[in-house]
C-alpha positions as CSV (number, residue, x, y, z in Angstrom):
1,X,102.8,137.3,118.1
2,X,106.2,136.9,115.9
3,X,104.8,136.9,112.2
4,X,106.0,134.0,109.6
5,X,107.9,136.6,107.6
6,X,107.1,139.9,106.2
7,X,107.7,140.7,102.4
8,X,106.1,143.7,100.1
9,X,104.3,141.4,97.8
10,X,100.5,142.2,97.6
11,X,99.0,140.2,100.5
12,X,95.3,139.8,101.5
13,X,94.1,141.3,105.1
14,X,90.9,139.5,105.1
15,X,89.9,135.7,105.3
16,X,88.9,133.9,102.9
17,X,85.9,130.5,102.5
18,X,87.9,127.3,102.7
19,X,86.7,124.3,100.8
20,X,86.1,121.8,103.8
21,X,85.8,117.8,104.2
22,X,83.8,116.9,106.9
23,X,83.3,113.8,108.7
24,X,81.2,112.5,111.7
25,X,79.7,113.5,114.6
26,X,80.6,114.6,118.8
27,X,84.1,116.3,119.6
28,X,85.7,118.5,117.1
29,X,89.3,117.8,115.7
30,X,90.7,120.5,113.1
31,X,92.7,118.4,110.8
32,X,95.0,120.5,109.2
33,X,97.9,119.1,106.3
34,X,101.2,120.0,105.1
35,X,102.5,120.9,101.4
36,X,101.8,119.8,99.0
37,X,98.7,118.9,100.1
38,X,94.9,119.0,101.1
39,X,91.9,118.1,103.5
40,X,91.4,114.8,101.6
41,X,95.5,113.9,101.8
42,X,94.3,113.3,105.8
43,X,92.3,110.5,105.3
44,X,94.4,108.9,107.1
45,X,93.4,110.3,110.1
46,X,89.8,111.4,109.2
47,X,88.5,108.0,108.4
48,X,89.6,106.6,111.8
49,X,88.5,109.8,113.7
50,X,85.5,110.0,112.2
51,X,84.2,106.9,114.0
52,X,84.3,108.4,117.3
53,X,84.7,112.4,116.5
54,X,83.7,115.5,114.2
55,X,86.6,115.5,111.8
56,X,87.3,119.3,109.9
57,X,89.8,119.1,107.4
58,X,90.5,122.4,105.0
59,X,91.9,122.9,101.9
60,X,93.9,125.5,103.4
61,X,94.7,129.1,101.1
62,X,96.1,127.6,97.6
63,X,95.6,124.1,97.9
64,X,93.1,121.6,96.6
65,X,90.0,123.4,96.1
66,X,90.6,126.2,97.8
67,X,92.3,128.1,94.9
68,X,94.0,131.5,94.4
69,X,96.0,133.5,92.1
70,X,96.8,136.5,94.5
71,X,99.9,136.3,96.6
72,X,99.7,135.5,100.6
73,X,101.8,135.0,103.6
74,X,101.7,132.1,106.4
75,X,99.7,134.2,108.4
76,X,96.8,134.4,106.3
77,X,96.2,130.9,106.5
78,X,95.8,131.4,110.5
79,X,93.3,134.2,109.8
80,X,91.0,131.8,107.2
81,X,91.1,129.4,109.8
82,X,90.0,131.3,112.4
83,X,87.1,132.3,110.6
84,X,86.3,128.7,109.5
85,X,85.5,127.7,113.3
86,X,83.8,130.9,114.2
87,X,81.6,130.0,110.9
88,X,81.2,126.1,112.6
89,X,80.4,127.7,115.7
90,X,83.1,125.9,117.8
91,X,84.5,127.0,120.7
92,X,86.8,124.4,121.5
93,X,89.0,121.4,119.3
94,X,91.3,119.2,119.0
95,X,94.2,120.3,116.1
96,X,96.1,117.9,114.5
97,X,98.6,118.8,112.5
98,X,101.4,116.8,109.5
99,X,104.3,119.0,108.5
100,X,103.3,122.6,107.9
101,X,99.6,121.9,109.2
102,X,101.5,121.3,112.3
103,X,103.3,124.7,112.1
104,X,99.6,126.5,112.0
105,X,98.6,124.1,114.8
106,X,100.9,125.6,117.0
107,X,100.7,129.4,115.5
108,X,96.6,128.8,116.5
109,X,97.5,127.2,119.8
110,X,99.2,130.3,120.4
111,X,97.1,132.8,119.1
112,X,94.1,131.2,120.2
113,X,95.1,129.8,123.7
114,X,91.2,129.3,125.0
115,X,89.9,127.2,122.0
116,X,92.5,124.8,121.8
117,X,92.1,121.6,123.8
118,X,95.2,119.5,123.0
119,X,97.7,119.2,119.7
120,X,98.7,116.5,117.8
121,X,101.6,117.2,115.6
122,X,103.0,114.8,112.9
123,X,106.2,115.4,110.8
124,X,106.9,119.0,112.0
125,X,108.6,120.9,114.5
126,X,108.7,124.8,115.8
127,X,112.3,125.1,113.9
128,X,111.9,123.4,111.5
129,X,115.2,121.8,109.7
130,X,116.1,119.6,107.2
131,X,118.9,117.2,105.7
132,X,117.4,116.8,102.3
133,X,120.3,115.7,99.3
134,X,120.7,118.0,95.9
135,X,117.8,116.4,93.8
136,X,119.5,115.4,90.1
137,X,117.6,115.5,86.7
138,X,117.2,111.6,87.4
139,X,115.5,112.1,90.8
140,X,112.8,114.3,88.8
141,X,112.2,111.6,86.0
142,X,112.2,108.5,88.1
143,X,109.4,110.4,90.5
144,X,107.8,111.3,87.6
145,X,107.4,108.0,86.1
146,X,107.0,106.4,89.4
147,X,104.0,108.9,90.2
148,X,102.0,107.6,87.0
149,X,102.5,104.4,87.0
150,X,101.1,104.3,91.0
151,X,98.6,106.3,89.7
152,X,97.8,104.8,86.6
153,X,98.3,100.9,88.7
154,X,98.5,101.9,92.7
155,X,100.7,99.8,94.8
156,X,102.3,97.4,91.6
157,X,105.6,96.2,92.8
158,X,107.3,96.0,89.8
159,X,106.9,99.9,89.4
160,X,107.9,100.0,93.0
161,X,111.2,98.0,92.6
162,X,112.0,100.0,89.3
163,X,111.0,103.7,89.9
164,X,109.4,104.3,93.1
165,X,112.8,103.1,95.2
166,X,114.9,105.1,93.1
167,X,112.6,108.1,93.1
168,X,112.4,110.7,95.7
169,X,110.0,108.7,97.7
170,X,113.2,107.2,99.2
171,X,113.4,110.0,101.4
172,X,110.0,110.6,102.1
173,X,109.2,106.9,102.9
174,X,111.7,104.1,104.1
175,X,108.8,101.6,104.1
176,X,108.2,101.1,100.5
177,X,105.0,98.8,101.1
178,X,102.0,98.5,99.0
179,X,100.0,100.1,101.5
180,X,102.5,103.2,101.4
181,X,102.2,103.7,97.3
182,X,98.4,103.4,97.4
183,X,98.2,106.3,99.8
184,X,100.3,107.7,97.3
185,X,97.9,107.2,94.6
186,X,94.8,108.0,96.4
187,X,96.2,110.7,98.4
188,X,99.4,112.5,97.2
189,X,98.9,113.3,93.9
190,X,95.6,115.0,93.6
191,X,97.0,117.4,96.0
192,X,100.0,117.7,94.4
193,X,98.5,118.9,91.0
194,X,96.1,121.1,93.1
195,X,98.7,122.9,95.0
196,X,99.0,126.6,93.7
197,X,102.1,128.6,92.5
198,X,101.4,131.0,95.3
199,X,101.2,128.2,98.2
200,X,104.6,127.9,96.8
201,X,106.1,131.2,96.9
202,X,104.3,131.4,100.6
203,X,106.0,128.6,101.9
204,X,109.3,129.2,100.2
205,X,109.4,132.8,101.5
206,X,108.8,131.1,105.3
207,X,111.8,128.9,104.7
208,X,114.2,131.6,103.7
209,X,112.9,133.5,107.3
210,X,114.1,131.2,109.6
211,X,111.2,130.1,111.0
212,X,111.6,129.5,114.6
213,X,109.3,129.3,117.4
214,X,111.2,127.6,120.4
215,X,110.9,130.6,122.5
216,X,107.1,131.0,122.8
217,X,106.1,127.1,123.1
218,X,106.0,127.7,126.8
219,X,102.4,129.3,126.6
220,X,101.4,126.7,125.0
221,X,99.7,124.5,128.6
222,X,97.2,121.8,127.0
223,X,98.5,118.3,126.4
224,X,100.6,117.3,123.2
225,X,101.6,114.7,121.5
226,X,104.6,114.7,118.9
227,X,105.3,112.1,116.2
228,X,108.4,111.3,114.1
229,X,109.7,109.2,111.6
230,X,113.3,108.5,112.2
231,X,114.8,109.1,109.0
232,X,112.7,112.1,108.1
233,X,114.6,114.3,105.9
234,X,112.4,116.8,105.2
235,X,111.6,117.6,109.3
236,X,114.1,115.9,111.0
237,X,113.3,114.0,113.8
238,X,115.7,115.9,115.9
239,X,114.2,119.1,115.0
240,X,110.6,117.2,115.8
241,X,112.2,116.2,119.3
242,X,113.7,120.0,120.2
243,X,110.4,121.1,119.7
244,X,108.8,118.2,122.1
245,X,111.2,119.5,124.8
246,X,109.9,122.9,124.7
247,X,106.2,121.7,124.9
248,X,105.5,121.8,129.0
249,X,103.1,118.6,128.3
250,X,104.4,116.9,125.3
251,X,104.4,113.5,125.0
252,X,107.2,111.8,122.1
253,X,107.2,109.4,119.6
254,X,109.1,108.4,117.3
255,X,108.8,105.8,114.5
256,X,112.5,103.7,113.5
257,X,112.5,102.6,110.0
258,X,110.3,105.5,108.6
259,X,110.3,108.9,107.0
260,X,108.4,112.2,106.4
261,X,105.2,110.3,105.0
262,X,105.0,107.8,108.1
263,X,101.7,107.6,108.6
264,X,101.0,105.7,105.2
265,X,104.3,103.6,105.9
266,X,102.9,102.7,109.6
267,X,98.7,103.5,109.9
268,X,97.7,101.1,112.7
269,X,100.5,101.9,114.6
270,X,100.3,105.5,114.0
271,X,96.7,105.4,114.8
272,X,97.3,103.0,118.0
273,X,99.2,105.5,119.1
274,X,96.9,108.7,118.5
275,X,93.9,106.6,120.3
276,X,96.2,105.7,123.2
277,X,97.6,109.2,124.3
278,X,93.7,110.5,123.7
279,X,92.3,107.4,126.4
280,X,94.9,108.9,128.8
281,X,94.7,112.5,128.1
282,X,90.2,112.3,127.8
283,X,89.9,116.2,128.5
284,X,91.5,116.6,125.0
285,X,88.1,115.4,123.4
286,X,85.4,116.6,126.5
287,X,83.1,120.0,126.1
288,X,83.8,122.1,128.9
């Protein structure tokens, strides 16, 4: 398999124990999220998929409680999550993946062909690319003061009319909705703080690779589904679609009026959607 990227730093060869949130009972879906991030910044999935399924979300390498200090590439993160579902003793899941979790989604899809049942991939894309502006000094303190305040007061509007729309979250929502800034209190922050300076470097050195993964998505045979938000900067939707094209059974959609973080913007949709394409696409969530 084509590797993320290779680099001399000092790297790991061995797995390592991933904090994990678990959640109910029958099929199992390996909930995997993006960066910043953690298992707990999927709630918005878990909590819903719980109901029905056996929801796995990681910390994966660096993030939330997972910690580390040492440096690590992509591909280790494929080998600690291997490990986890030998651990769980599952043979077979459902992955669903937002942003970078989506990226591994598809790097276990391919490396593990026989264990993967169906993908669900939010907010990412095989080649990736972006259409991010330069972020000024102001962007920084308006996020900053934005971030606290939600924190400190989720979801108040004056802090949303003041900071939050002229923060960065005005390109990774378009929805600026109470619902929205409360997932950003509950949800974005904690894993924010939690993320490690080495999850950092590991994803920044993927970036400058070229990451690119168009050419082997044709091995990939169980049924997707892609999502996008519209106005994504960070993964365009473009890039989201390209990928969707190269699935052999992908099914698209994608969200007008929303951005990288459109699952907080748009839940019940989001979720309507995820429940729908699993009622017509049953083997996804059936033992063999």
């Amino acid at each position: 398999m084509a590797y993320f990227y290779r680099v001399s730093l000092p790297q790991t060869t061995h797995p390592v124990k991933l904090n994990v949130h678990i959640q109910g009972h029958g099929f199992p879906i390996l909930c995997l999220h993006g960066h910043p991030g953690s298992g707990r910044s999927l709630s918005v999935f878990t909590n819903h998929l719980s109901q029905r399924f056996r929801t796995i979300a990681p910390d994966l390498r660096g993030y939330g409680s997972s910690r580390t200090q040492q440096n690590f590439t992509m591909n280790d993160h494929l080998l600690d999550l291997e490990a986890l579902i030998d651990s769980l003793k599952i043979q077979r899941c459902l992955f669903l993946g937002w942003s970078l979790g989506g990226i591994l989604a598809m790097e276990l899809a391919l490396k593990l062909p026989d264990r993967v049942s169906g993908l669900i991939l939010v907010a990412t894309a095989a080649r990736p690319r972006g259409n991010h502006p330069p972020i000024s000094w102001q962007d920084n303190v308006y996020t900053g003061v934005a971030s606290i305040l939600n924190w400190l007061q989720p979801s108040w509007q004056w802090n949303i009319e003041t900071f939050g729309k002229r923060s960065l979250y005005r390109y990774l929502i378009q929805q600026h909705s109470p619902t929205a800034y409360r997932y950003l209190a509950t949800d974005a922050i904690a894993a924010y703080l939690q993320t490690s300076a080495a999850a950092q470097r590991a994803l920044n050195t993927a970036l400058r690779s070229g990451y690119n993964r168009l050419a082997d998505l044709h091995k990939i045979t169980c049924p997707s589904l892609m999502l996008a938000g519209a106005s994504d900067r960070h993964i365009t939707a473009e890039s989201s679609h390209e990928t969707a094209r190269y699935l052999k059974n992908c099914q698209w959609q994608c969200y007008a009026n929303t951005a990288h973080l459109f699952p907080w913007e748009i839940p019940q949709m989001v979720l309507r959607d995820i429940d729908a394409w699993i009622a017509q696409y049953p083997e996804v969530v059936e033992e063999e």
